[in-house]
C-alpha positions, 0 to 999 in steps of 0.5 A, a space after each residue: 667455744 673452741 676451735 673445732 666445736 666453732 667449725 662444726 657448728 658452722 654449716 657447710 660451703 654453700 651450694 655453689 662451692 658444693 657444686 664447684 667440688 662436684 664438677 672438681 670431682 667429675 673432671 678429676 674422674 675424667 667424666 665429662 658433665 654432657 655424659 650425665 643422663 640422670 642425677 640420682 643423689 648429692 650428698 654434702 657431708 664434713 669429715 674430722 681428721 687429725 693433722 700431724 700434730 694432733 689437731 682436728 682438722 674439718 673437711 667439707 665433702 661432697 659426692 654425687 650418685 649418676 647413671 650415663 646418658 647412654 643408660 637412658 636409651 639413645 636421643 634419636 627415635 628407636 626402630 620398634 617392632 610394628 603393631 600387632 595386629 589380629 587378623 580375623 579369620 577368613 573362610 572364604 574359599 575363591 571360586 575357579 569355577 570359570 577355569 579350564 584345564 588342559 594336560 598336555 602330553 608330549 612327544 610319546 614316540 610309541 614303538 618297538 623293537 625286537 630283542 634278541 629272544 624276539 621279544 617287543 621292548 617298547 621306546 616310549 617309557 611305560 613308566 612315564 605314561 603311567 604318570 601322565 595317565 595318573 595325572 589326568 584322572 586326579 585332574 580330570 582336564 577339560 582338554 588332553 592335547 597330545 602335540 605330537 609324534 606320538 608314534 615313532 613308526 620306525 619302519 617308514 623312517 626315511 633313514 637305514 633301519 636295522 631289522 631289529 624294528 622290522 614288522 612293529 608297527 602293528 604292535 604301535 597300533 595296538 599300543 596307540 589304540 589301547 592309550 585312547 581308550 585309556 586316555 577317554 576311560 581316565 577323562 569320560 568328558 574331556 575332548 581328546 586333541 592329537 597333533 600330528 607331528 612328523 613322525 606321524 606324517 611318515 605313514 602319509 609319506 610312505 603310502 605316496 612314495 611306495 603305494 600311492 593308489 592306496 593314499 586316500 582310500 576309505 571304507 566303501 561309502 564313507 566320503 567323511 570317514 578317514 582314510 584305512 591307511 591313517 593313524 585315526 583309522 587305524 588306532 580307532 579314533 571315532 571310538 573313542 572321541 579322539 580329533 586328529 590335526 592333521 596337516 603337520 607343520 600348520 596345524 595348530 591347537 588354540 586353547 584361547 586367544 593367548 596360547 596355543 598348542 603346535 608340534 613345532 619344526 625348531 631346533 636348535 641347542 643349549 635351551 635356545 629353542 625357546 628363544 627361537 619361538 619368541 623371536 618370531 611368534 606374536 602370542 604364547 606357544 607350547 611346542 614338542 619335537 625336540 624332548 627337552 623342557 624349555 620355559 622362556 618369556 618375554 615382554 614387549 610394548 603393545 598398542 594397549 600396554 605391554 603384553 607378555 608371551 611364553 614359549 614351553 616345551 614339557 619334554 617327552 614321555 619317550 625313553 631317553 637312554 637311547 632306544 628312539 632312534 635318533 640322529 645320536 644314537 648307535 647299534 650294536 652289531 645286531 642292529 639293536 640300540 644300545 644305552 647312549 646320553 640323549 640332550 632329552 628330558 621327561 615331563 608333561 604339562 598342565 595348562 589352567 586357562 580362561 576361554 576367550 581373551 583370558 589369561 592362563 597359567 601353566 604347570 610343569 611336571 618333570 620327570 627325574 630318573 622315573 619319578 615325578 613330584 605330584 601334589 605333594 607326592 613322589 611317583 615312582 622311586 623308593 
């Protein structure tokens, strides 16, 4: 037998010589043996060649087919989506049966002035009031609490008037009288709350300082009616259900043993008269008097846990360019005023509250530029 026919028929290296030129190869290739993940086949084969001289020559060979350990997926457990889950469905609807609503309608400021063809131009925003009115007939509110300076009545202010907001306050009462039959037409079953604020108190004021055999006096026979010189008298209240809280500062409205209702006497800037309020009140305030919307809250230790109280002012339903005469605004030489930058913001508010020690949960309802985002809606505007 020759040579080449002795060593082809001899079998090739052993598994460990195999296995010694496999490991030749990886290290040859750079291929560190821990990257392997899966071996996916070794092949162990001869090859013939010829030398330079002509003689055959055979080589024992080996190759080996892998895929990287990375391929496999990392060692450490992966993070996976959650479970799926079906959720049945749910048609139970939850009952609000035992809520109550209130809307809240600030700082009005009704009143008039005169232009210069004698026309009446109004101060509170018609606009404005018709949302408000809007409002209360899609809530139907268990209680309308106006809280506040609902008349301007410029004519018993103690400060300089000029003639052109002489002889309007009929035209406010007129104006007034109107809105509480509107108000009780939009709610036939909601109780009617008017704070006075001290914007009202200016007709008490004025019948003591200059007629003040006239303060008090009733219709004839009528201990328990209300004075023929008062805001309820005069705008018609017991026409219309309307209850009057008199006695501005003091007065104030519960709606449960959590929040009530006041006019307010604080003031101060840059949406701090909240903070005021929190500084000295033990429950939860809505106020009016300063035209600007203001939520604030805090939270402090009880004897029972901790208890959170809100301090809210909804705005104003008065026009804030300037026509409510304030202590900012200016006249033109014939004594009109002219379209100033007021600090004031338009809105009202709805209050959903539990009788008794209940909780409850207010609602802001802004105005911007006469419009006003409502259940999805815009009021007003293009």
């Amino acid at each position: 037998m020759s040579d080449l026919a002795n060593k082809l028929s001899n079998p090739p290296e052993s598994k460990a010589q195999a296995l010694g030129r496999l490991v030749e190869i990886l290290d040859r290739q750079n291929i560190d043996i821990n990257e392997i993940g899966s071996v996916k086949r070794v092949s162990l084969y001869q090859s013939l060649t010829k030398d330079q001289d002509g003689e055959a020559q055979v080589h024992d060979l080996a190759a080996i087919q892998f895929s990287p350990k990375w391929a496999e997926g990392p060692e450490w457990d992966p993070v996976y989506q959650g479970p799926s889950i079906k959720l049945p469905k749910v048609t139970v609807k939850q009952s609000i049966s035992n809520w109550k609503k209130c809307v809240v309608l600030p700082d009005i400021q009704a009143g008039f002035f005169r232009d210069a063809n004698g026309e009446l131009i109004s101060t509170h925003d018609p606009v404005a009031m018709d949302y408000a009115l809007t409002v209360i007939k899609e809530e139907k509110p268990d209680i309308i609490a106006l809280n506040g300076d609902n008349a301007d009545l410029p004519e018993m202010s103690k400060y300089r008037l000029s003639p052109a907001f002489s002889l309007t306050t009929q035209a406010t009462i007129n104006y007034l009288t109107t809105l509480c039959a509107q108000l009780r037409d939009a709610a036939p079953h909601a109780r009617i709350v008017w704070m006075e604020g001290n914007h009202e108190i200016r007709l008490t004021n004025y019948i003591i300082d200059n007629a003040k055999a006239a303060f008090g006096l009733k219709q004839g026979n009528t201990p328990d009616s209300f004075p023929v010189l008062s805001i309820p008298f005069l705008c018609r209240f017991e026409d219309f259900g309307v209850e009057y809280f008199a006695g501005y500062p003091a007065s104030q409205f519960w709606l449960n043993n959590r929040i009530k209702i006041i006019h307010g006497t604080k003031v101060a800037s840059g949406g701090s008269t909240a903070h005021k309020y929190l500084g000295t009140e033990k429950s939860s305030v809505v106020y009016g008097h300063i035209h600007r919307r203001e939520w604030a809250e805090r939270t402090r230790g009880d004897w029972d846990g901790p208890k959170t109280i809100a301090a809210i002012s909804f705005g104003c339903l008065a026009r804030v360019d300037g026509m409510v005469p304030s202590t900012k605004g200016g006249m033109d030489l014939d004594g009109r005023p002219i379209t100033c930058v007021e600090d004031w913001q338009q809105g009202l508010g709805i209050i959903h509250y539990q009788e008794g020690d209940g909780p409850f949960h207010p609602e802001m309802l802004p105005i911007h530029d006469g419009t006003m985002f409502y259940k999805g809606k815009l009021l007003g505007g293009e």
